[in-house]
DSSP file (Angstrom, degrees, kcal/mol; ACC not computed):
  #  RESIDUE AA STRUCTURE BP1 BP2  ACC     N-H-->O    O-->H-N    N-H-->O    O-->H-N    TCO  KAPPA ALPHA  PHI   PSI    X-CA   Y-CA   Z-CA
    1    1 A X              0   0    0      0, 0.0     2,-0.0     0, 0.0     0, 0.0   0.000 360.0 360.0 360.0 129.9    0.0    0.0    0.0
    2    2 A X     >  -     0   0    0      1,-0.1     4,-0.9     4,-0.0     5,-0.1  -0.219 360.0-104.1 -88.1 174.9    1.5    3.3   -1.2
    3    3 A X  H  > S+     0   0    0      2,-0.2     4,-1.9     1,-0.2     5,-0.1   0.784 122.3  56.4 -72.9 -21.0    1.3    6.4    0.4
    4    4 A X  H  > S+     0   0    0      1,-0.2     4,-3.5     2,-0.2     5,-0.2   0.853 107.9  52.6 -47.9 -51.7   -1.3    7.8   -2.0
    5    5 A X  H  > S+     0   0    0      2,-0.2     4,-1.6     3,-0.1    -2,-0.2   0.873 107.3  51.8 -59.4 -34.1   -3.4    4.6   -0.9
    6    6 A X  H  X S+     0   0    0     -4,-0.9     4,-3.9     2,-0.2     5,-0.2   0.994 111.7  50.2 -69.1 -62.7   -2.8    5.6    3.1
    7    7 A X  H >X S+     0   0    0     -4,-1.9     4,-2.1     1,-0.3     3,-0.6   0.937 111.5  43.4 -41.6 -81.0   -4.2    9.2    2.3
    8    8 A X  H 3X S+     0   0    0     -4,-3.5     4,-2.1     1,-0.3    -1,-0.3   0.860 115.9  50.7 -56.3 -30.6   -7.2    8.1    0.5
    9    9 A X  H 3X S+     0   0    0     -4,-1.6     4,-2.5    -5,-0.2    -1,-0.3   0.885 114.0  41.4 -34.7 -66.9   -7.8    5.5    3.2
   10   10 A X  H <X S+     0   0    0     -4,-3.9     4,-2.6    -3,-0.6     5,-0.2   0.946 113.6  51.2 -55.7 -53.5   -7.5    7.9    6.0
   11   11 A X  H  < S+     0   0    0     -4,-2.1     3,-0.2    -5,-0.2    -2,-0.2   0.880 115.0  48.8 -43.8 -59.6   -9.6   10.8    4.0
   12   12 A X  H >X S+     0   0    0     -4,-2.1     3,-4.2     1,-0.3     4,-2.5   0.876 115.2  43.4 -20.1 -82.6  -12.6    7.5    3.4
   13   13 A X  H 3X S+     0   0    0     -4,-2.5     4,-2.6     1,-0.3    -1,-0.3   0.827 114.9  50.2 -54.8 -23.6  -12.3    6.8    7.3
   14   14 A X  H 3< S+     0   0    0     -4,-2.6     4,-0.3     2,-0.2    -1,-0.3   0.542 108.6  52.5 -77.5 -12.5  -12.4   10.8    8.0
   15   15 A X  H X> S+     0   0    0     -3,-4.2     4,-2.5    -5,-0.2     3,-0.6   0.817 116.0  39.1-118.7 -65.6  -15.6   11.2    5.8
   16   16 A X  H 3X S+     0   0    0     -4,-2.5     4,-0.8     1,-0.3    -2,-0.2   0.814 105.6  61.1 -74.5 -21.9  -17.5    8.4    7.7
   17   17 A X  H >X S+     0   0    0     -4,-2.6     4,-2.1    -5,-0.3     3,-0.8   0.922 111.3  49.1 -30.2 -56.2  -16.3    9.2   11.5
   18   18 A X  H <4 S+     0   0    0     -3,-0.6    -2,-0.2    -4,-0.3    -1,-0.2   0.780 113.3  45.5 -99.9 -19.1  -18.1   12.6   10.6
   19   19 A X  H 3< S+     0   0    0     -4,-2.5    -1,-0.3     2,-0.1    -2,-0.2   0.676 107.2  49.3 -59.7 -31.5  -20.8   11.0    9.5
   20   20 A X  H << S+     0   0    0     -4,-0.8    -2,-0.2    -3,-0.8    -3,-0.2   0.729 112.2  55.2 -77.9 -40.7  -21.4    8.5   11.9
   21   21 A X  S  < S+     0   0    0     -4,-2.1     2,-0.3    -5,-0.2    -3,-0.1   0.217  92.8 101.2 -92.6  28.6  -21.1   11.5   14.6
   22   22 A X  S >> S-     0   0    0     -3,-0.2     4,-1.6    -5,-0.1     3,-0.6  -0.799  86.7-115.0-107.6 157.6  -23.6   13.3   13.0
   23   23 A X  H 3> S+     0   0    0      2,-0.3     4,-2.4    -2,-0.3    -1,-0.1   0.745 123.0  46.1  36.6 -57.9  -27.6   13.9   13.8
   24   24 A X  H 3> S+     0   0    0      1,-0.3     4,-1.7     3,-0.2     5,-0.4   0.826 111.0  52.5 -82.5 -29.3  -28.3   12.1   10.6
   25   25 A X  H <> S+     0   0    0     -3,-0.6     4,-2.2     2,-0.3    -2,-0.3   0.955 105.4  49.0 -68.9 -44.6  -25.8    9.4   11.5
   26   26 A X  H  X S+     0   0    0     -4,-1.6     4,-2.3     1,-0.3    -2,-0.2   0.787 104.1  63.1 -93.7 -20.9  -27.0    8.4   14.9
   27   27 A X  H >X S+     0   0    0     -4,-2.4     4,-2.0    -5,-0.2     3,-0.6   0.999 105.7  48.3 -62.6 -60.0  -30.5    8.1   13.4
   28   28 A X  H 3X S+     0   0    0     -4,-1.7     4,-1.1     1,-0.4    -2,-0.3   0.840 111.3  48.5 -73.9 -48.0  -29.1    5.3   11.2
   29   29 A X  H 3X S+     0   0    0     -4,-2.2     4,-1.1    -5,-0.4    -1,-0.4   0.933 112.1  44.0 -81.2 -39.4  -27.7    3.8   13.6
   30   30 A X  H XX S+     0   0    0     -4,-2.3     4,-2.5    -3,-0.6     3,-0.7   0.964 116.4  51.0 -14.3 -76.1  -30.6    3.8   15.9
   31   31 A X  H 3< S+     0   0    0     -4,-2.0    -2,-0.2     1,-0.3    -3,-0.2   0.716 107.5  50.3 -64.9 -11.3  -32.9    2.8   13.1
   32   32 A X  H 3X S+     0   0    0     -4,-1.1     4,-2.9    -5,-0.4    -1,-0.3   0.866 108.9  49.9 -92.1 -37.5  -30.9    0.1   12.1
   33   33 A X  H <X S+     0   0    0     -4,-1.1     4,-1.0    -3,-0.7    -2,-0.2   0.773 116.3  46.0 -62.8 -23.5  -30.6   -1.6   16.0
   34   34 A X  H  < S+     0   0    0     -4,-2.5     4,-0.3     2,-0.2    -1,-0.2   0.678 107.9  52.2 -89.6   2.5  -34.4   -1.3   16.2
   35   35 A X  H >> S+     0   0    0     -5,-0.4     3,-1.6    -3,-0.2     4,-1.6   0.907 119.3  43.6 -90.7 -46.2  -34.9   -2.8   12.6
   36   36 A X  H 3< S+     0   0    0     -4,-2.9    -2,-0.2     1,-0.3    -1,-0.1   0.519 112.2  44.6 -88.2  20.0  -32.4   -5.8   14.1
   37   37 A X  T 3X S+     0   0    0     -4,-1.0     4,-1.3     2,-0.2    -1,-0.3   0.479 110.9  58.3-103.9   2.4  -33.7   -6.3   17.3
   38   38 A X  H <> S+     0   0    0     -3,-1.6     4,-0.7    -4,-0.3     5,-0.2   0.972 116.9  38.4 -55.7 -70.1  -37.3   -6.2   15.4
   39   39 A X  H  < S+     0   0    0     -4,-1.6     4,-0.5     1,-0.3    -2,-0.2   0.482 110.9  54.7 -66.5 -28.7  -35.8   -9.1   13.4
   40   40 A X  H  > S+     0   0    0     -5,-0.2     4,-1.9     2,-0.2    -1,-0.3   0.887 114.0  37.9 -93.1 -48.2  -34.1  -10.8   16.0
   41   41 A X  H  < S+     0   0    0     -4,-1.3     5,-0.3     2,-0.2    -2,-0.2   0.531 114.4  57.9 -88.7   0.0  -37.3  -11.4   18.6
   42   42 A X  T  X S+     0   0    0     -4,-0.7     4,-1.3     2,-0.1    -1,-0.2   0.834 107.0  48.7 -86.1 -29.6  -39.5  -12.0   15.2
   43   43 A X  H  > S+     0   0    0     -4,-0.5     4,-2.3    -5,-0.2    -2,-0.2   0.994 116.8  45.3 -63.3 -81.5  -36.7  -15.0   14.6
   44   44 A X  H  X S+     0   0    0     -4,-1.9     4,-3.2     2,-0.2    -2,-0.1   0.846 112.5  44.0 -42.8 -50.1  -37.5  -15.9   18.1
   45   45 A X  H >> S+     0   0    0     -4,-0.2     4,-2.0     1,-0.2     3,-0.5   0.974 115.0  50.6 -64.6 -67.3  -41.5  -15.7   18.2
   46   46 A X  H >X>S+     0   0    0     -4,-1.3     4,-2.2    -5,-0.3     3,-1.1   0.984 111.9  51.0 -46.0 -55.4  -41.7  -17.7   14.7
   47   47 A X  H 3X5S+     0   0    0     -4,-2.3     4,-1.2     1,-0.3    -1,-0.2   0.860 117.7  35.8 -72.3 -18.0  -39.2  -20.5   16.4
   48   48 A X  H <<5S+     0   0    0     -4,-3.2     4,-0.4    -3,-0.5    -1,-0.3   0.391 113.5  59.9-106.7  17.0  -41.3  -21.0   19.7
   49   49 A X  H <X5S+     0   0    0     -4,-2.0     4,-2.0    -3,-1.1    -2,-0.2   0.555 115.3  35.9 -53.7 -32.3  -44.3  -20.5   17.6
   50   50 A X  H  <5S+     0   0    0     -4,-2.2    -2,-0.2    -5,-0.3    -3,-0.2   0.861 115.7  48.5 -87.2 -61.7  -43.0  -23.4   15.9
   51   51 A X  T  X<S+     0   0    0     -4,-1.2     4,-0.9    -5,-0.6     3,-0.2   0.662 109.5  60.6 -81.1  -9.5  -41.6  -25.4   18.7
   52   52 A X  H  >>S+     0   0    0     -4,-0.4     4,-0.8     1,-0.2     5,-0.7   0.932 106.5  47.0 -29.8 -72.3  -45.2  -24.7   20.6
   53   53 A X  H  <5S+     0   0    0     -4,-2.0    -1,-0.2     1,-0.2    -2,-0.2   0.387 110.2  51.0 -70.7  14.9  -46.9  -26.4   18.0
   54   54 A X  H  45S+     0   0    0     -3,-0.2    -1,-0.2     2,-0.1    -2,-0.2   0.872 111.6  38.7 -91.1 -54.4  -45.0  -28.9   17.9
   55   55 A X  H  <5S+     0   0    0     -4,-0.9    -2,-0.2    -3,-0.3    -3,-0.1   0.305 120.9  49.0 -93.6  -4.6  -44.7  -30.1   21.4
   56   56 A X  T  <5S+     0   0    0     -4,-0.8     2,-0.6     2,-0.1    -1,-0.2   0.199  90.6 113.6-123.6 -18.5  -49.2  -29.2   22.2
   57   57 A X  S   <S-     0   0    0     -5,-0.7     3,-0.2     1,-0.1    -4,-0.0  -0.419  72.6-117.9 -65.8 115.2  -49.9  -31.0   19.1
   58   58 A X        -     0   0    0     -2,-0.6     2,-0.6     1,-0.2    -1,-0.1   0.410  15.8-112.0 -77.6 170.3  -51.7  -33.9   19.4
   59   59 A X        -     0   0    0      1,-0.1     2,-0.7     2,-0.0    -1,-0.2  -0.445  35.9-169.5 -87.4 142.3  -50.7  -37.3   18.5
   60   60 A X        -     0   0    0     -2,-0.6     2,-0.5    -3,-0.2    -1,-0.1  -0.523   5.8-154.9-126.5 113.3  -52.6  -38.2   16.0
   61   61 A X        -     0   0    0     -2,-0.7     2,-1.2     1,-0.1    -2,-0.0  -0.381  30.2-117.6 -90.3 147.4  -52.9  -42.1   14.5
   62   62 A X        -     0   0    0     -2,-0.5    -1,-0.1     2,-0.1    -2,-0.0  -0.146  42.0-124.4 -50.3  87.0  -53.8  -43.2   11.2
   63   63 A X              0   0    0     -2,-1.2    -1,-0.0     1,-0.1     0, 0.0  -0.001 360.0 360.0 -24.3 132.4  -58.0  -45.7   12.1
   64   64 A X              0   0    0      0, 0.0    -1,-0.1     0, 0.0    -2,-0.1   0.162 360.0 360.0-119.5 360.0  -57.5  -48.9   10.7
C-alpha cells in the first residue's frame, strides 16, 4: 500500500467518522438496531411458535 493509498484511506475513514457522529448518522444507527432487534425477537416468536406447536400438538394415529 503506497502512500497515495494511506491518504485516500484515511480521507474515506475521516468522511465516515463525521458522519457517523452526525444527527443524521446516529438516526441510522438507531434505526438500524431497532430494525435488528425487530428481526431478531420476530426469529424468536416464529421459532417458539413453531416449537409450541409442535410439542401441544396432538398425537394423532392413522384408524384402521
Amino acid at each position: 500500500m503506497g502512500s497515495a493509498d494511506a491518504t485516500q484511506v484515511q480521507a474515506a475513514h475521516n468522511q465516515i467518522q463525521t458522519f457517523m457522529l452526525s444527527p443524521e448518522g446516529h438516526a441510522g444507527i438507531e434505526a438500524f438496531g431497532f430494525a435488528a432487534n425487530a428481526l431478531f425477537l420476530l426469529l424468536f416468536a416464529a421459532v417458539g411458535g413453531a416449537l409450541g406447536a409442535r410439542l401441544v400438538a396432538r398425537n394423532r394415529r392413522p384408524e384402521v
